[in-house]
Backbone as JSON, one array per atom type, in Angstrom:
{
  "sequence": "XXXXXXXXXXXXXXXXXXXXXXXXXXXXXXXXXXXXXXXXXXXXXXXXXXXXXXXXXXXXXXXXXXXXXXXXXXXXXXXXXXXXXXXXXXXXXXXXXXXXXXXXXXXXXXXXXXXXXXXXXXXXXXXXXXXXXXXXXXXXXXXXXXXXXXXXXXXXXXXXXXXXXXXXXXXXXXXXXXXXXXXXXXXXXXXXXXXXXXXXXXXXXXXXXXXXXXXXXXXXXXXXXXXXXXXXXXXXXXXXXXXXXXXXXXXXXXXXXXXXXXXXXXXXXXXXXXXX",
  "N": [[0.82, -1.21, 0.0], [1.96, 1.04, 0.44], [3.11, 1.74, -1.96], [0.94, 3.4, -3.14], [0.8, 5.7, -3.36], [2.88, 8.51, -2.87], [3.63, 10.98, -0.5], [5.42, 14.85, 0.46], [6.48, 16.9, 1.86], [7.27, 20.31, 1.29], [9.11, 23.17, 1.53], [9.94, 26.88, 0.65], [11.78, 28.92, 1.05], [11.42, 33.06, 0.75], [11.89, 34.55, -2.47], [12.42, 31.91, -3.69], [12.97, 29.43, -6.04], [11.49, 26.36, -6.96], [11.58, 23.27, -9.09], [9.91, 21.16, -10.56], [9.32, 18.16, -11.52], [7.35, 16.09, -13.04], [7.57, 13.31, -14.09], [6.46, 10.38, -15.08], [4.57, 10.23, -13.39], [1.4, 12.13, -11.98], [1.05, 14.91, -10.2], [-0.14, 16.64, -7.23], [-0.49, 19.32, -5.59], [-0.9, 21.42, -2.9], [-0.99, 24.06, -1.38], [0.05, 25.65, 1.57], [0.53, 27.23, 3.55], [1.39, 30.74, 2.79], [2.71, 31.96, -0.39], [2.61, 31.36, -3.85], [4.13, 31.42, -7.22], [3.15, 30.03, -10.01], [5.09, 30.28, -12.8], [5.41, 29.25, -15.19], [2.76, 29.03, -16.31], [1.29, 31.59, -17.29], [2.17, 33.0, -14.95], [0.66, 32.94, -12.86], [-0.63, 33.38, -9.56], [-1.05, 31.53, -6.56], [-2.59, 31.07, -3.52], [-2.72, 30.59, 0.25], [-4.29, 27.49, 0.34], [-5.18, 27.29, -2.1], [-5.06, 24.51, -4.86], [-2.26, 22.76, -7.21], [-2.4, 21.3, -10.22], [-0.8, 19.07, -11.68], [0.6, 17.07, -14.79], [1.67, 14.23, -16.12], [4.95, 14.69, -17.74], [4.99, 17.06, -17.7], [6.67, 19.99, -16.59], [7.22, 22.21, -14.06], [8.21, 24.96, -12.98], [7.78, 26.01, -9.55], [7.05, 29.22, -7.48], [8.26, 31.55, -4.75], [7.63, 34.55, -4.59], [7.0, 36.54, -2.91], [8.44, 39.22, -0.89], [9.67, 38.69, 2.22], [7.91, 36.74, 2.7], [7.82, 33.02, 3.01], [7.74, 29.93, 1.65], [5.0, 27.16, 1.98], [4.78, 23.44, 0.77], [2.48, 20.84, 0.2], [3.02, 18.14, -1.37], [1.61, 15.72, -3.25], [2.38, 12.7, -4.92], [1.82, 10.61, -7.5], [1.31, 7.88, -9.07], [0.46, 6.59, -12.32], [0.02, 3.57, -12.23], [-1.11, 3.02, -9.53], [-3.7, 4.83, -9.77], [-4.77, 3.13, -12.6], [-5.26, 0.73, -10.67], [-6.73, 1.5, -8.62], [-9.54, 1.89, -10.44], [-12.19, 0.78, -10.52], [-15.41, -0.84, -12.28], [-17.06, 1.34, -12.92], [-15.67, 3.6, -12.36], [-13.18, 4.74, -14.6], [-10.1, 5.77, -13.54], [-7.81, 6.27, -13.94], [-8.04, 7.07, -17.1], [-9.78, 9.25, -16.42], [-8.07, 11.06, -14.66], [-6.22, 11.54, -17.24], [-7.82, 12.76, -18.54], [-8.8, 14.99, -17.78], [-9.65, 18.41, -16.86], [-8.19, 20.85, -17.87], [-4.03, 21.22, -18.74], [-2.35, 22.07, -16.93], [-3.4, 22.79, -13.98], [-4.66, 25.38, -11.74], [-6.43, 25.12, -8.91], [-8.58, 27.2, -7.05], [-8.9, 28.11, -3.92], [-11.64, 29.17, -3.01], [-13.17, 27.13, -4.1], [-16.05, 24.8, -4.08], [-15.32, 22.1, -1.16], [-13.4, 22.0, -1.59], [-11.44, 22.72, 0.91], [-12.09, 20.18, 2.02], [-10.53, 18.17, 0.69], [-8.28, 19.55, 1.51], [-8.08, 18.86, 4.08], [-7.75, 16.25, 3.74], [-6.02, 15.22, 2.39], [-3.85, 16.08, 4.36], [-4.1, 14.44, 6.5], [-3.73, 11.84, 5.11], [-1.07, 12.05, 5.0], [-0.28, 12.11, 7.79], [-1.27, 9.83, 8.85], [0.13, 6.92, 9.0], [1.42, 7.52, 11.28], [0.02, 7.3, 13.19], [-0.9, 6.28, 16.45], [-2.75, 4.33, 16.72], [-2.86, 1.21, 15.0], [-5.16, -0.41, 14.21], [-6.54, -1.62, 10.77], [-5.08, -0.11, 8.83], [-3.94, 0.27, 6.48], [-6.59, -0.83, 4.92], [-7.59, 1.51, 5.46], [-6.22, 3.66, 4.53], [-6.1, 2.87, 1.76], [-9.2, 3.27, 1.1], [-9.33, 5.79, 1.7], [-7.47, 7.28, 0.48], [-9.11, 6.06, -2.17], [-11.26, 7.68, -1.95], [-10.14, 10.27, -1.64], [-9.4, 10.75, -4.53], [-11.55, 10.78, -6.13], [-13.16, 12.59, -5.5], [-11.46, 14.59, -6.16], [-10.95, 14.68, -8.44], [-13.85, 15.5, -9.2], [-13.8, 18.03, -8.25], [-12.19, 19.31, -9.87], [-14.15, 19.5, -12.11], [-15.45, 21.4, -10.66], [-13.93, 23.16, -9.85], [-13.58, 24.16, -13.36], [-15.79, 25.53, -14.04], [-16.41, 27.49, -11.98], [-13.86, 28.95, -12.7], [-14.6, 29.66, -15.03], [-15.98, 31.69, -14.24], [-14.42, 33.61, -13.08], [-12.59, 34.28, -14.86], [-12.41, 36.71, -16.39], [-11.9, 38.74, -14.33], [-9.26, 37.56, -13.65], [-7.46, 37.52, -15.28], [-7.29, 40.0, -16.03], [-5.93, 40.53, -13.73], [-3.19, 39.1, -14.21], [-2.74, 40.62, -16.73], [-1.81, 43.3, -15.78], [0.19, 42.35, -14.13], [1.83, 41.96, -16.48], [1.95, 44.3, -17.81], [3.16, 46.12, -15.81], [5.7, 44.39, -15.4], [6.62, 45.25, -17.96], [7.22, 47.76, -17.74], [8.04, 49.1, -16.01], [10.04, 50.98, -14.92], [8.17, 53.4, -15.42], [6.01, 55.71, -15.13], [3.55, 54.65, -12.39], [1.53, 55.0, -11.06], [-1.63, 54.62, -9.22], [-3.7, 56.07, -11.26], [-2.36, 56.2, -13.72], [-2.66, 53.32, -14.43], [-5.1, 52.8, -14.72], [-5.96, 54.15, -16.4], [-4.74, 53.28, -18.66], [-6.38, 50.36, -18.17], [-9.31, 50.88, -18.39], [-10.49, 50.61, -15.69], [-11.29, 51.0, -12.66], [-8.57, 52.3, -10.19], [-8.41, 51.94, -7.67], [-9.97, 49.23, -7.96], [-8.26, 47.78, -9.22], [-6.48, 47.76, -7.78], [-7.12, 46.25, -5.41], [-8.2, 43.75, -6.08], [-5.95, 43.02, -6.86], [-4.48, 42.79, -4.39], [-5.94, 41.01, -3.44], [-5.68, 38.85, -5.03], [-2.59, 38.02, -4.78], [-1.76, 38.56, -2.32], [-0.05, 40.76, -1.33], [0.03, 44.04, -1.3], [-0.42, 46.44, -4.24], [1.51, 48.74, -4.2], [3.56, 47.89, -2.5], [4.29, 45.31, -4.55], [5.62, 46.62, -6.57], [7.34, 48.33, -5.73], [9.25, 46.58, -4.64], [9.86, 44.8, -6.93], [11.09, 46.95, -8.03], [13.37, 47.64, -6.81], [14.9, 45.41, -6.76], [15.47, 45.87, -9.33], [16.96, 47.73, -9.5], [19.67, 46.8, -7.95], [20.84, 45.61, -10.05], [21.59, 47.03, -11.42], [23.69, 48.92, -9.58], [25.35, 46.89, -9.3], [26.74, 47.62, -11.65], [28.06, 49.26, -11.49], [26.84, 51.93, -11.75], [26.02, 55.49, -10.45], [24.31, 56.07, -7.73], [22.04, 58.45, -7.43], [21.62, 58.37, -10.34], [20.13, 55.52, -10.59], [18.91, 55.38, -8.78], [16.95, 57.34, -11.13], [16.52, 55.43, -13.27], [15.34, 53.5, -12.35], [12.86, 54.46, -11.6], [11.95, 55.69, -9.19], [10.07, 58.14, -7.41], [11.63, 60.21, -6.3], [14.66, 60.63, -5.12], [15.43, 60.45, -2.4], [13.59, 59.22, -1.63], [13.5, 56.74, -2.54], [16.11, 55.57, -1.35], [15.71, 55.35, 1.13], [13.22, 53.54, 0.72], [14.98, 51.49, -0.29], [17.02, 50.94, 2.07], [14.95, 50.06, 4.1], [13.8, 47.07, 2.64], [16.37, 46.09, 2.14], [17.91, 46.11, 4.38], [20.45, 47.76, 4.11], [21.86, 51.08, 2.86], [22.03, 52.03, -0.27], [24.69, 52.37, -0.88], [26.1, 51.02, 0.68], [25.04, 48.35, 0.37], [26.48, 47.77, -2.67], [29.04, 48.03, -1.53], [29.5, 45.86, 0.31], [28.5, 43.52, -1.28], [30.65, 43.42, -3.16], [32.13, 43.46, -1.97], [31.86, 40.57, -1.16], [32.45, 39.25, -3.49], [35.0, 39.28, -4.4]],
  "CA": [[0.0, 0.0, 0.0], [2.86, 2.37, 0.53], [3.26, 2.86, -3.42], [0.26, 3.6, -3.99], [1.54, 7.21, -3.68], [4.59, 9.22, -2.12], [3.39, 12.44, -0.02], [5.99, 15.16, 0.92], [6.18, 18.69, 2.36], [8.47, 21.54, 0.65], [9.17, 25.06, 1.86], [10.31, 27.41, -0.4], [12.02, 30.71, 1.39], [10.86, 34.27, -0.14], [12.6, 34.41, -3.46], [13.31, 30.78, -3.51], [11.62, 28.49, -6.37], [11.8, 25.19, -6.96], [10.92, 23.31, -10.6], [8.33, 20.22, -10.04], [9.2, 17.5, -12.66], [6.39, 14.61, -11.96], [7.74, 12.64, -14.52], [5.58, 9.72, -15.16], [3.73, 10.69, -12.07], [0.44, 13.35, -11.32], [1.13, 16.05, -9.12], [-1.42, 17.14, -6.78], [0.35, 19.91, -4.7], [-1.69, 21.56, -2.0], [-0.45, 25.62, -0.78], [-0.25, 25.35, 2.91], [1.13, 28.61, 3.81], [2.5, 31.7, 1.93], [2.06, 31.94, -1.52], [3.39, 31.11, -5.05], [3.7, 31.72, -8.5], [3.36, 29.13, -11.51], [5.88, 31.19, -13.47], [5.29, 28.63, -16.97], [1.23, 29.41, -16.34], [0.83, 32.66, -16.87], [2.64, 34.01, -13.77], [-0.71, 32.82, -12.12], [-0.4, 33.24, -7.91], [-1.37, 30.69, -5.7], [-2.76, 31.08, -2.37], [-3.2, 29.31, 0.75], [-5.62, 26.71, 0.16], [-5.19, 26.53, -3.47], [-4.3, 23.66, -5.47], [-2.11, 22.92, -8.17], [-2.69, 19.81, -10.25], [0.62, 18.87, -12.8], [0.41, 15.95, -15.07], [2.89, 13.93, -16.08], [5.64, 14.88, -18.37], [4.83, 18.37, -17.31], [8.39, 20.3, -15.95], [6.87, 23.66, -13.72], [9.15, 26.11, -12.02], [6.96, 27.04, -8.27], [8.81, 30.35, -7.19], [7.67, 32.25, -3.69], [7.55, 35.82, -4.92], [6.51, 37.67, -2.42], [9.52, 39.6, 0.02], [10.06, 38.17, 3.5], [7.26, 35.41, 3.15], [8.17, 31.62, 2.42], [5.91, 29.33, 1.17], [4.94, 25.93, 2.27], [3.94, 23.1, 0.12], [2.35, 19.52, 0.03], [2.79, 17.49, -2.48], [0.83, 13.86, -2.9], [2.62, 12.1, -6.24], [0.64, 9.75, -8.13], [1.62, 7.19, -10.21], [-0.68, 5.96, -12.89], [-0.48, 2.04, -11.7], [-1.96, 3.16, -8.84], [-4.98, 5.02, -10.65], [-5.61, 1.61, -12.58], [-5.4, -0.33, -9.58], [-7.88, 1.65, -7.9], [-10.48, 2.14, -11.03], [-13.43, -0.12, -11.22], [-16.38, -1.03, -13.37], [-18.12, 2.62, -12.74], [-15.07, 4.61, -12.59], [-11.9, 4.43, -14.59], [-9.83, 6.76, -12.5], [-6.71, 6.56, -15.02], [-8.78, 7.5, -17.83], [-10.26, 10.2, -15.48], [-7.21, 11.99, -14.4], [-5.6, 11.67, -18.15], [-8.6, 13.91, -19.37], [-9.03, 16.3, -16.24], [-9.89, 19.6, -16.89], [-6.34, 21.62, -17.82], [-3.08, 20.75, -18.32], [-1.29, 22.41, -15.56], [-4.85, 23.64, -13.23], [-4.87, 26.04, -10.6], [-8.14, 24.88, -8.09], [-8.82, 28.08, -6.07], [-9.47, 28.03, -2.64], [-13.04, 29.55, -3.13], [-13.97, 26.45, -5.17], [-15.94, 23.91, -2.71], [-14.56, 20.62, -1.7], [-11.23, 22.58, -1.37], [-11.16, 22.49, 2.41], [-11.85, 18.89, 2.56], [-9.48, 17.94, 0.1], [-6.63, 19.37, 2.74], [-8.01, 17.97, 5.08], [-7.88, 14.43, 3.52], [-4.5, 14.99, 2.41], [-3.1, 16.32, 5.78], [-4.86, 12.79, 7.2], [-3.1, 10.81, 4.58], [0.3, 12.61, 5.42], [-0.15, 11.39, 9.55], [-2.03, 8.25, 9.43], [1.02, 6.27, 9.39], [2.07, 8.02, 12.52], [-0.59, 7.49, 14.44], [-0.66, 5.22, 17.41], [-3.96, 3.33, 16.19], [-2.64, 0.39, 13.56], [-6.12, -1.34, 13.44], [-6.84, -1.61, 10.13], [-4.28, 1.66, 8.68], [-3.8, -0.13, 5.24], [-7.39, -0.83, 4.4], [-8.33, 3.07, 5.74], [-5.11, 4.77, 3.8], [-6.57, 3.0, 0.41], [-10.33, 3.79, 1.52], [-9.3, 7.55, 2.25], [-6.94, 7.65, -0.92], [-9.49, 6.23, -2.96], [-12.31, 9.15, -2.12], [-9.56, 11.39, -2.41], [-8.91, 10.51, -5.7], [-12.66, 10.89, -7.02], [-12.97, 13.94, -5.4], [-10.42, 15.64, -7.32], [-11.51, 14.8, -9.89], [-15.16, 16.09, -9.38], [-13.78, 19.5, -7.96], [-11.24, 19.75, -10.86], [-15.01, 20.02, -13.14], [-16.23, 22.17, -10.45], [-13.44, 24.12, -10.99], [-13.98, 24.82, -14.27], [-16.98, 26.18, -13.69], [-15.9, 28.62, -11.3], [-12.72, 29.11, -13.43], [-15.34, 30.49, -16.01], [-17.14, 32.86, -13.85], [-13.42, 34.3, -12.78], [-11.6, 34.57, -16.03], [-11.85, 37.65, -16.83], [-10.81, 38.88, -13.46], [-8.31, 36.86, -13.45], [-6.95, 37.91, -16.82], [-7.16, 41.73, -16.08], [-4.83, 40.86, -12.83], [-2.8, 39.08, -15.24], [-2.67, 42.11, -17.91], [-1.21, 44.3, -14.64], [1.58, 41.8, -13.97], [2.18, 41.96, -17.53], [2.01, 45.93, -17.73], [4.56, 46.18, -14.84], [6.99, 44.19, -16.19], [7.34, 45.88, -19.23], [6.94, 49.68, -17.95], [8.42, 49.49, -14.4], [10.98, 52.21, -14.44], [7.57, 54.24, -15.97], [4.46, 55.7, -14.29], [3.21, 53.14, -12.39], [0.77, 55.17, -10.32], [-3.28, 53.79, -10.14], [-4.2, 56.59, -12.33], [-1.77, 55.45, -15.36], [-3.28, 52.03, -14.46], [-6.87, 53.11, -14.47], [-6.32, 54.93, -18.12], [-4.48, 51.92, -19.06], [-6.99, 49.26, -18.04], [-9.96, 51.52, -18.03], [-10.55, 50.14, -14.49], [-10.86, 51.95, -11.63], [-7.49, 52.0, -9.86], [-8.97, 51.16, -6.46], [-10.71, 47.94, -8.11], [-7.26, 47.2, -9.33], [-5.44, 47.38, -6.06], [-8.24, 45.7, -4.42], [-7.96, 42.51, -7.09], [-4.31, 42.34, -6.92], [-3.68, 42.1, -2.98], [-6.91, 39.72, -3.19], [-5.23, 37.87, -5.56], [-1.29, 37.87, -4.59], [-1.59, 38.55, -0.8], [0.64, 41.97, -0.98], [-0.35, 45.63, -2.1], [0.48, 46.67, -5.15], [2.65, 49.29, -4.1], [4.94, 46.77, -2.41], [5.03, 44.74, -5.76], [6.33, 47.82, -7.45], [8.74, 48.62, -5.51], [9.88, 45.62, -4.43], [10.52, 45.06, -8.35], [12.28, 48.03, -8.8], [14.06, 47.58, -5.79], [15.6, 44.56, -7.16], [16.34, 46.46, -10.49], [18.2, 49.23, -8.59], [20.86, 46.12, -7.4], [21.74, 45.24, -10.68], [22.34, 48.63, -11.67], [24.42, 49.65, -8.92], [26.18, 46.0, -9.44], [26.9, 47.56, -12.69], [28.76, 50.77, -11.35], [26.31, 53.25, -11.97], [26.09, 56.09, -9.24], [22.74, 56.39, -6.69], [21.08, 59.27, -7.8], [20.62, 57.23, -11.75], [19.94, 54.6, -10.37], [17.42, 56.04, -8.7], [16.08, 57.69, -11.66], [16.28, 54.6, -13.91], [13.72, 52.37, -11.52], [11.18, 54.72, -11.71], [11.74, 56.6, -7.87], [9.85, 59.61, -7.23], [12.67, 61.19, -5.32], [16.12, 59.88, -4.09], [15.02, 60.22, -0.49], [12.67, 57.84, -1.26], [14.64, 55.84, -3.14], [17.15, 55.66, -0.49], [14.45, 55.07, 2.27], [12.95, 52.46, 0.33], [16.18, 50.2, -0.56], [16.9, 50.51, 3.28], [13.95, 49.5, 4.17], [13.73, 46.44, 1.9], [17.45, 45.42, 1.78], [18.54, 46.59, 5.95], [21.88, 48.74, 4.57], [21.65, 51.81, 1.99], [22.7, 51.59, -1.73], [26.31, 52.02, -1.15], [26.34, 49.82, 1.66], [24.8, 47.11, -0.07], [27.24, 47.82, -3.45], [30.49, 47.66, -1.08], [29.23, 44.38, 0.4], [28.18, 42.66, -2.54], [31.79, 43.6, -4.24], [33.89, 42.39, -0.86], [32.09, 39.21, -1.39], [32.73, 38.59, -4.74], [36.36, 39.18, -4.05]],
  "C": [[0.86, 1.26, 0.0], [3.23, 2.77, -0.88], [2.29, 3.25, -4.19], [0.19, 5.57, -4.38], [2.36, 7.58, -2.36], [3.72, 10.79, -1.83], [4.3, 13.29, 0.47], [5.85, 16.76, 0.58], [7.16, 19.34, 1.49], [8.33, 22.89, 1.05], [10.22, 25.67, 1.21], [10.59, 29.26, 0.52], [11.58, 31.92, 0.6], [12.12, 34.52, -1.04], [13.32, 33.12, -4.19], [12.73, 30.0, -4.79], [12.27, 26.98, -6.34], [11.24, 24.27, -8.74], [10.76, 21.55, -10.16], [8.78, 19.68, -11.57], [8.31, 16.11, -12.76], [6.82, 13.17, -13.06], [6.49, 11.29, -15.18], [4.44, 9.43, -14.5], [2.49, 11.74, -12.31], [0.89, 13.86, -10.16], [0.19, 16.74, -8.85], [-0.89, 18.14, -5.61], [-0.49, 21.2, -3.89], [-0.72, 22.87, -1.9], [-0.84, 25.46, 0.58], [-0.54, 26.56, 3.83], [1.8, 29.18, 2.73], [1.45, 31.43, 0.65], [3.07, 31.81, -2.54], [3.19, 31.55, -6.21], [4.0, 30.54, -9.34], [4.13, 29.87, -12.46], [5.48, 30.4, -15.14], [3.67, 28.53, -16.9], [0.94, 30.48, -16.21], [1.56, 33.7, -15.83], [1.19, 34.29, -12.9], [0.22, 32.97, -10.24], [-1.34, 32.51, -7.27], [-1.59, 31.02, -4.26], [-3.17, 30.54, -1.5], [-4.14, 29.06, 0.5], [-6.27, 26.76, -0.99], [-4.6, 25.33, -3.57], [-3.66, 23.28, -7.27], [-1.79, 21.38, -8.53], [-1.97, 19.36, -11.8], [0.09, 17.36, -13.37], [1.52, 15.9, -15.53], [3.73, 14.59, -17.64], [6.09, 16.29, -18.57], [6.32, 18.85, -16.72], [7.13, 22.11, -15.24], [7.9, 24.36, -12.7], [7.77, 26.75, -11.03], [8.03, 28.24, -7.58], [7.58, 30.82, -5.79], [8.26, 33.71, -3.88], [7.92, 37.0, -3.88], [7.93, 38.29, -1.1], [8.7, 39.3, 1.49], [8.87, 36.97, 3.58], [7.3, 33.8, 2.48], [6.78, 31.08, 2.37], [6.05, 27.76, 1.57], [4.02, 25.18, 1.55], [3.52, 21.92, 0.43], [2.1, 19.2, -1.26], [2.54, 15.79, -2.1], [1.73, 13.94, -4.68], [1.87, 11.26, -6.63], [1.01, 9.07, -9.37], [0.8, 6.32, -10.77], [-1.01, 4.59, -12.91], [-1.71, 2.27, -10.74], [-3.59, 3.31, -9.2], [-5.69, 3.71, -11.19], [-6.26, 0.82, -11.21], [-6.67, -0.09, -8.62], [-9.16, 1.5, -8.83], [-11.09, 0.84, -10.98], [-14.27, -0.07, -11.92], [-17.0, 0.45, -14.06], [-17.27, 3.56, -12.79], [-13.59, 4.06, -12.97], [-10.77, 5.85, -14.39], [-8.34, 7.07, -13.5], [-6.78, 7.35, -16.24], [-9.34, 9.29, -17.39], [-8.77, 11.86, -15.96], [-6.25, 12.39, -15.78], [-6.45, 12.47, -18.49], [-9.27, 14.65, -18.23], [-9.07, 17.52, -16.61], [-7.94, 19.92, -17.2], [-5.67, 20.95, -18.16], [-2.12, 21.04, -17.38], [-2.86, 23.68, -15.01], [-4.1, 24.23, -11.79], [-6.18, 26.06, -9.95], [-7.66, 26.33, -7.07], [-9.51, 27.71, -5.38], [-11.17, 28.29, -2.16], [-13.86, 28.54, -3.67], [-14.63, 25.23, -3.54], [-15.64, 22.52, -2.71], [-13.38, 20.8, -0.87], [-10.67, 22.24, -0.03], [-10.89, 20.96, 2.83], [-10.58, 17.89, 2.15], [-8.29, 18.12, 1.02], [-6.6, 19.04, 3.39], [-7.57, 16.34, 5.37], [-6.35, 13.88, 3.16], [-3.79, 15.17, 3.34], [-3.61, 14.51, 6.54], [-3.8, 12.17, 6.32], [-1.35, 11.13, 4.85], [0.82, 11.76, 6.7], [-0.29, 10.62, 9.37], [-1.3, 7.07, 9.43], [1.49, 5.91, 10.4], [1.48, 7.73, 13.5], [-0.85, 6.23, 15.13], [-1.47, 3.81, 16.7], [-3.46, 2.72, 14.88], [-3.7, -0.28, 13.32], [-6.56, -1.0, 12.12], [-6.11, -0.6, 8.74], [-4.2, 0.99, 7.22], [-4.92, 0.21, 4.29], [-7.71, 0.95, 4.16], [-7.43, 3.87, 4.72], [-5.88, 4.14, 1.89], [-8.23, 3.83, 0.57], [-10.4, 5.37, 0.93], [-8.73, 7.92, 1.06], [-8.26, 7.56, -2.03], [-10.65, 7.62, -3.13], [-11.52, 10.19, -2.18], [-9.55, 11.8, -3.46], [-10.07, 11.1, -6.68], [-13.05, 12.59, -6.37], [-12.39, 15.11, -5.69], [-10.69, 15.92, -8.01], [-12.86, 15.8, -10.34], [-14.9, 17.34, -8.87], [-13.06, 19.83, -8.63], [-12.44, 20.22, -11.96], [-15.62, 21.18, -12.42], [-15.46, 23.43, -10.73], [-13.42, 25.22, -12.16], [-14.59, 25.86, -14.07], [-16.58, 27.59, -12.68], [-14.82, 29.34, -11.88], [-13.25, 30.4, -14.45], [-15.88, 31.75, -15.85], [-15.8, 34.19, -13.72], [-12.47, 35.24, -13.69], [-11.26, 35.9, -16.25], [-11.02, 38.62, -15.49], [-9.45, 38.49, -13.39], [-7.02, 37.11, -14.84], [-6.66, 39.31, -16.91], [-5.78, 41.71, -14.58], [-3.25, 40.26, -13.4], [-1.81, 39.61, -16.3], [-1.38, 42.48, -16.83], [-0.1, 43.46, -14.75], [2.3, 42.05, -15.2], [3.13, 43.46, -18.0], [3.27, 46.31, -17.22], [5.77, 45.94, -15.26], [7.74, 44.79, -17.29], [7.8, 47.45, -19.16], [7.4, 49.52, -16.2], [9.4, 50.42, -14.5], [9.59, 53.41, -15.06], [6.7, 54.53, -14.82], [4.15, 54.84, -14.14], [2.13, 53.46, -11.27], [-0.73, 54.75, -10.71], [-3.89, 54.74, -11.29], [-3.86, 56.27, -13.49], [-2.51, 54.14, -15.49], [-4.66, 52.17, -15.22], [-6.94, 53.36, -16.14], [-6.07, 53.63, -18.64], [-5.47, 51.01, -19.47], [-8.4, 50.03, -18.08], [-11.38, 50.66, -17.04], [-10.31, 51.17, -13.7], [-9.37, 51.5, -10.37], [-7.96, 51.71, -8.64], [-9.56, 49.73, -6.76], [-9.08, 47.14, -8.28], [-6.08, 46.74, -8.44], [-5.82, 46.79, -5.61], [-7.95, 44.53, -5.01], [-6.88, 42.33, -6.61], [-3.74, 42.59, -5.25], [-4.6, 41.48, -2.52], [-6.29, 38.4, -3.4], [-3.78, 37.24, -5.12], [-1.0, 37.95, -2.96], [-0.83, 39.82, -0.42], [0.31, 42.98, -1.72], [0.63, 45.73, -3.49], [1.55, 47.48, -5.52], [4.1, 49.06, -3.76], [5.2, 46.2, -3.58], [5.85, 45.44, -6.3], [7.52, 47.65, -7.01], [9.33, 47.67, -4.96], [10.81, 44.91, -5.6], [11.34, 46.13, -8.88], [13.06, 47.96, -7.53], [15.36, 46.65, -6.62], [16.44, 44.85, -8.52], [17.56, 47.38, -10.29], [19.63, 48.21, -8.29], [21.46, 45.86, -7.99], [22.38, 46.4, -11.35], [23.25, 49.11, -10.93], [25.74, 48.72, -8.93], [27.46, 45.95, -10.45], [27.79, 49.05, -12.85], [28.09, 51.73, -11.32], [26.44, 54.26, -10.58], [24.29, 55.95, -8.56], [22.47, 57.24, -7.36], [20.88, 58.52, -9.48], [20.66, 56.17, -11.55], [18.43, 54.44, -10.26], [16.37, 56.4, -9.89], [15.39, 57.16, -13.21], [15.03, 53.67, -13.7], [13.29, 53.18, -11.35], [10.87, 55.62, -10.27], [11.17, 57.71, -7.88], [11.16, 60.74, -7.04], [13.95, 60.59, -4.78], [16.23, 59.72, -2.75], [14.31, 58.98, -0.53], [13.54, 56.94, -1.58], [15.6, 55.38, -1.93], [16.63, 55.21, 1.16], [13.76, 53.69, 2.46], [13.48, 51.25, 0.51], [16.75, 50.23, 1.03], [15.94, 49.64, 3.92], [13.54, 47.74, 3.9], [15.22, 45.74, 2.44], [18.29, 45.58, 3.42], [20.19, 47.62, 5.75], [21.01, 49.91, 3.31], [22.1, 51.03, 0.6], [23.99, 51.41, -1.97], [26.55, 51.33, -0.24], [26.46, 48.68, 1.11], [26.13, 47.07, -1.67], [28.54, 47.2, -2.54], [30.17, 46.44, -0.66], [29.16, 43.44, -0.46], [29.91, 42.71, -3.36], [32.59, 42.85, -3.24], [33.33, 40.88, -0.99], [32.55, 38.54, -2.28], [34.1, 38.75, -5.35], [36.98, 38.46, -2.62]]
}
């Protein structure tokens, strides 16, 4: 019974990722804590008590984005013997999970089911552990197998909810998109707002619904990080500053403290004595 799948935890420090190859395997990987990004989906974000559901041959880079918060994951593997082994007359569960909604799905936490699902996987994680051996074989297939069909049937409900979201989900999306390309530019909600013709309060509101941090931290947390390779690169502080997009060099200078614990030439002379 122990191959009928491999369960294991992963924590992922802030800035850390990791790349998820399931090989001949399904990956069913649970958000515990923190949060993530699918970087080869979009640059979708994950939050606790999502799930993300890889099939095999799939390769995904999970990254933890967000500054100072790590991310914690579960992952259940799943190897398609198993699937046979469990399918019977009424359900072929191999069949199933080969035509599942998506090829690399993000189940949001809002979808229902979701809760029980972690619950059933946190159970199948312990139930090894726990004192009580009457019967722990029969109960771990039992509990696997309603796991299993339950996935499945909240991977269609999914959908469905998937559908109602989209375009939300596509306009927060856009923004990540936007950013990237125009971050040393205006990046205040009014440019947004003209931009997206969205109101820039809906758009802030969406995107620290969606990602877990304001969008003013994203910003500058992204241009923060641009400012390091620039300064890595000789330039002086004040264009540095006025390359990433700073209002003001105070800020600037306020900021990258803030963020990084020394100034800009602090962090430059450090970074150079190490790399000598």
């Amino acid at each position: 019974m122990q191959n009928l799948f491999k369960i294991r935890k992963y924590s992922l420090d802030a800035g850390a990722s990791r790349i998820f190859r399931p090989g001949r395997r399904y990956h069913i990987i649970f958000v515990l804590r923190g949060a993530c990004q699918l970087s080869e989906n979009g640059q979708q974000f994950c939050r606790p008590s999502d799930i993300i559901f890889l099939k095999p041959g799939q390769s995904h880079r999970l990254l933890a984005p967000l500054p100072k918060t790590s991310c914690l994951l579960l992952c259940i593997s799943i190897p398609e013997e198993s699937l046979t082994l469990l399918s019977d007359s009424t359900c072929d569960l191999a069949a199933s999970f080969r035509f599942a909604p998506h090829e690399a799905a993000i189940i949001h936490g809002e979808t229902k089911s979701v809760l029980l699902l972690r619950n059933m996987a946190m159970k199948l994680d312990t139930l090894r552990k726990e004192a009580i051996e009457l019967g722990t074989e029969l109960y771990e297939k039992s509990l696997f197998t309603t796991f299993l069909v339950l996935f499945l049937r909240t991977c269609i409900q999914s959908d469905q909810v998937h559908q109602s979201h989209q375009r939300k989900m596509l306009m927060i999306d856009d923004v990540f998109e936007y950013i990237s390309q125009h971050l040393t530019e205006d990046l205040s909600l009014k440019k947004l707002e003209e931009e997206f013709f969205i109101s820039g309060e809906h758009i802030s509101r969406e995107f620290k619904k969606s990602t877990g941090v304001t969008l003013h931290s994203y910003i500058t947390h992204a241009r923060i990080d641009l400012s390091k390779k620039y300064l890595l690169q000789g330039l002086s502080v004040r264009d540095v500053c006025q390359l990433c997009g700073f209002s003001s060099y105070n800020h600037f200078f306020k900021m990258f403290k803030k963020e990084c614990g020394v100034t800009p030439m602090e962090y430059y002379r450090k970074t150079q004595l190490a790399m000598h």
